[in-house]
N, C-alpha and C positions, 0 to 999 in steps of 0.2 A: 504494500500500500504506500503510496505517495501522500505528499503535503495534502492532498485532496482524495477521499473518498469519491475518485470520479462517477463510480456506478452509483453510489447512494444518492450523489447529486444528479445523475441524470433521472433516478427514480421518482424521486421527490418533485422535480419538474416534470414527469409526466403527469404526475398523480395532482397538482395542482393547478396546471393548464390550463385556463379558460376550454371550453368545447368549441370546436368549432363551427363554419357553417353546416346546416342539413345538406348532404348530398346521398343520392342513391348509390351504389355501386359501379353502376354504368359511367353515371356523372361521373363518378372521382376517378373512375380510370381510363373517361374522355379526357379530362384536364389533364392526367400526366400525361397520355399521349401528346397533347398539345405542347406540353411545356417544353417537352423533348424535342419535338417538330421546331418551335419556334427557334428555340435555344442554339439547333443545328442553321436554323434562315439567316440568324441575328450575328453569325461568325463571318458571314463574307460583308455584307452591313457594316459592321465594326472595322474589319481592315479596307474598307470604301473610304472612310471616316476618315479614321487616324494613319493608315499608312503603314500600319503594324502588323505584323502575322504571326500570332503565338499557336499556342496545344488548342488542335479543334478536336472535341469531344464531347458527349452526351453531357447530360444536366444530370443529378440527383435531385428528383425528388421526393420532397420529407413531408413529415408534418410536424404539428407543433414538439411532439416530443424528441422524434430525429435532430431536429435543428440543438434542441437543447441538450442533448448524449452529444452530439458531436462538438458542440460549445466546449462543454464539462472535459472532452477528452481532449481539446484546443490550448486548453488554459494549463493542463499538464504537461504542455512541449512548452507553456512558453514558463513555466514557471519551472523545469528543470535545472537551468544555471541555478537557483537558486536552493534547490532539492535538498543537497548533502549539507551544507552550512543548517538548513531550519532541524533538519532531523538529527542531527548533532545537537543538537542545543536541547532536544527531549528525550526521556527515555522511551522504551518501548510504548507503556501503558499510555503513557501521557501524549506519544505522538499518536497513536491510534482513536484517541479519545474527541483529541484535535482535527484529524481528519473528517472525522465523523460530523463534528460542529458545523466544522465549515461549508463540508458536504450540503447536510440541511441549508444552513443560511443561502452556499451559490446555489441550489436548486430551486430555493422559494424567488430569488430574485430571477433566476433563466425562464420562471416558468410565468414571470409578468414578462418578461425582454418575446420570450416565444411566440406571442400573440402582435408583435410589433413588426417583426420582419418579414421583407418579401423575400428577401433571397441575398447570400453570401459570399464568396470567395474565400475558402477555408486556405490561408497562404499558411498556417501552422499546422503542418504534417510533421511524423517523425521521419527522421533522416532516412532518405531513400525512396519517399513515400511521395506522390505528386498532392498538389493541391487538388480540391476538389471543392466545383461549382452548384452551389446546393439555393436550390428553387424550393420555398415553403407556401404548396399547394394550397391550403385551406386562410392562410394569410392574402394571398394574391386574390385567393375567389369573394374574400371577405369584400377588401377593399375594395374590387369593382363593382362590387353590388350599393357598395357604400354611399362611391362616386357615380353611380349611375351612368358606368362608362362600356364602351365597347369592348366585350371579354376577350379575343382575338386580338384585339389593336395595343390594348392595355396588357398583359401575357405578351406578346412581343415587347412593348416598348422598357420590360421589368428584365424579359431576357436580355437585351442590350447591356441595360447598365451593368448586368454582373456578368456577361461573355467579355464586357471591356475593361472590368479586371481582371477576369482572366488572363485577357490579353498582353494586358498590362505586365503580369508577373511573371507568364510564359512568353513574351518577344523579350522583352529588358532582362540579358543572363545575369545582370547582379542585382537584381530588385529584392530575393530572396534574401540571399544574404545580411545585404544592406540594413532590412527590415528587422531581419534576429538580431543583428550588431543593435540595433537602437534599442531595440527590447531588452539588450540583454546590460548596454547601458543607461536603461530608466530602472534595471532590479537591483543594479548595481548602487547608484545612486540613492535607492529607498533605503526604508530600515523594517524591509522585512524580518531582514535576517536580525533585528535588535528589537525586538516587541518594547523593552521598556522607552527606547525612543519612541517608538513609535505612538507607544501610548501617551507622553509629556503631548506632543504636539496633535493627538485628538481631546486633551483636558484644556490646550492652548485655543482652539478652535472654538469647544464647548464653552470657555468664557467668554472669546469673545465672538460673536457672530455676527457675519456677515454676507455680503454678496457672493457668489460662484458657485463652482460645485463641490460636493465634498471632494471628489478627485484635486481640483486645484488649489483645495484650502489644506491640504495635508500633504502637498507637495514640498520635500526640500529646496532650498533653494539651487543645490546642484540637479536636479530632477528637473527644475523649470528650464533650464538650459536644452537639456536634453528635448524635455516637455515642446519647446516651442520648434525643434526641429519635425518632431513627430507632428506635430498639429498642420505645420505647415507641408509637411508631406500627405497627411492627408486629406487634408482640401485641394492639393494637387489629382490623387486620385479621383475624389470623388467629383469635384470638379469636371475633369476628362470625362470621366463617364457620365453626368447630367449634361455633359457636351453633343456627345455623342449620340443620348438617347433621343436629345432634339433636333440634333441636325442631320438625321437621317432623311426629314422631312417626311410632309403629306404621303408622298408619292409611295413610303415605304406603312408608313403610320400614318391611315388619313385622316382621323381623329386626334393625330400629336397636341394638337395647340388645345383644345377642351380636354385631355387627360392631363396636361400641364396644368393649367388653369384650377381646375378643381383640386390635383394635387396640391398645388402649392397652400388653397385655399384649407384644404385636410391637416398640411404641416402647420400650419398657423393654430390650428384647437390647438389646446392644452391640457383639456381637458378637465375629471373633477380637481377637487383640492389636493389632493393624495396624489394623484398623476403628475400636478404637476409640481410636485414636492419631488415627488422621486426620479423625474427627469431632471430637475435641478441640481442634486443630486447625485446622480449619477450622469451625468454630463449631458444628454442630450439634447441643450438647447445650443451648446456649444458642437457639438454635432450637425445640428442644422445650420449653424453657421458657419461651418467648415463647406458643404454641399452653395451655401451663394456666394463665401468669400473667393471658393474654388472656383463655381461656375462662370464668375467676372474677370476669375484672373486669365482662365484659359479664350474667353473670348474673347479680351480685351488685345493677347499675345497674339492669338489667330490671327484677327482681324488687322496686326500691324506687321504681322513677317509669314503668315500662310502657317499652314498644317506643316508643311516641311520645315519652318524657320521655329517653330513651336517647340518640334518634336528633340531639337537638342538639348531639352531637358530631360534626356532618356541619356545622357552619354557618359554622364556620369554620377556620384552622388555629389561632387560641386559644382555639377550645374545647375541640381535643382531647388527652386526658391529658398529665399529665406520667409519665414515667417510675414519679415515687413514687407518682403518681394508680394508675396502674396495678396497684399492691399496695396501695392505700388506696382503693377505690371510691368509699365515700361522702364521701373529700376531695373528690372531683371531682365527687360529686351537691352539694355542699354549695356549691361555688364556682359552680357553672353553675346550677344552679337555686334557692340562700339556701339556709343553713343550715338556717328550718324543716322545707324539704322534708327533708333531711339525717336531722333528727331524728326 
């Protein structure tokens, strides 16, 4: 057993899951067929886009409890660096005991996150092991019943955005890498492996409170360093890919612009009070502004040096934005490609 009773946490997340929508059997095994069909349409779409050509291959899809097993088993590759230092620190009993805790706690939180997502890019595989593209079925079907949108158009335009990270992870050979290097110095940085620090600076917080989210109010200040690399690489992804999912155009999604419209309209709830405690919380308003800080920056770099002048943020990890780059475009056309181009 690991720092995490993964199976107990994926347990406890199925067993808490909201239900999903009512589908016959037929229905739910039209929809996967679909997702699959789409998933396979939305890979040549994607490299039209960007320019990119990564791993084409089938979707998995889940449902709510799949999505959270594979979560719980995610969070175990990425919290290995840190493995042997926490279980040192306990005895047997005590680390079994711990596992168990935490299990429950991440399973009651995966089994609210479960009900949110349409679909993922699992870039944390164990070593050897490829990423994999996971579409969550009964999420997708929810929402477009939601938004009152075109189930085909909407199920395509959900496979884009996540075949464009695939894309993303499988064309760029050091994206992987790169990714675990960050992760592995934001563990590095923390005080996991030191619970009594850790605990000063959640009594530090509890006195005094204020704005952000618990993730950013219990960040070291070595963490934040790290932290705003990370942020600004992923508003770089996800960016790219709210790029993509729109500029495939009518012709591909002819419904695009009304599934945009109401989505965006859908991101804006907040929902009850509790909701939206616990996206504060757990970061997801910051989240969402990752998806327009991202979406502006990549249009704004399109729009002044083309999809190919763009795409040399692929070339290395110092080319890709900084944080401020990230709300300053043209600082970062200006550094990567001289200031004329800029001008």
């Amino acid at each position: 057993m690991g720092v995490v009773d993964t199976d107990l946490a994926a347990w406890v997340a199925a067993r808490l899951a909201p239900p999903g929508p009512q589908l016959s059997l037929t229905e739910a095994a039209d929809v996967v067929l679909m997702l699959r069909d789409l998933t396979e349409q939305a890979e040549q779409h994607v490299r039209d886009v960007t320019g990119l050509h990564g791993v084409v291959g089938p979707a998995t899809v889940v449902d709510r409890a799949g999505w959270a097993k594979a979560n719980a088993e995610g969070f175990d590759v990425v919290l290995a660096p840190l493995e042997e230092t926490l279980l040192a620190k306990q005895n047997k009993v005590g680390a079994a005991v711990t596992a168990k805790v935490t299990a429950v706690q991440m399973g009651t939180l995966l089994s609210w996150l479960s009900s949110k997502v349409l679909g993922q890019y699992e870039a944390f595989q164990p070593e050897g092991q490829e990423g994999r593209l996971l579409l969550v079925a009964p999420n997708i079907v929810e929402a477009e019943r939601k938004l009152g949108v075109d189930p085909h158009d909407f199920r395509l335009w959900v496979a884009l955005h996540e075949v464009t990270h695939r894309t993303q992870f499988t064309a760029i050979d050091w994206l992987h890498a790169h990714v675990r290097a960050e992760i592995a110095a934001l563990l590095k940085a923390s005080s996991l492996d030191d619970p009594d620090a850790l605990l000063r600076r959640l009594k530090t917080v509890a006195a005094r409170p204020r704005g952000g989210s618990l993730v950013e109010l219990l960040q070291t200040p070595e963490q934040r360093v790290v932290m705003d690399r990370v942020t600004a690489f992923m508003s770089l992804l996800e960016g790219h890919a709210e790029h993509v999912m729109d500029g495939v155009g009518p012709s591909v999604v002819p419904s695009v612009q009304q599934i945009r419209e109401r989505f965006e309209a859908r991101r804006r709830e907040k929902g009850n009070p509790l909701e939206r405690l616990l996206r504060r919380l757990l970061g997801l308003d910051l989240k969402a502004l990752q998806y327009a800080e991202g979406s502006a920056f990549v249009r704004a770099v399109v729009g002044s040096v083309g999809m190919a002048g763009f795409n040399r943020v692929w070339e290395s990890p110092a080319t890709l934005p900084t944080r401020a780059e990230i709300k300053a475009p043209l600082d970062w056309v200006a550094r990567v490609h001289g200031p004329a181009v800029s001008a």
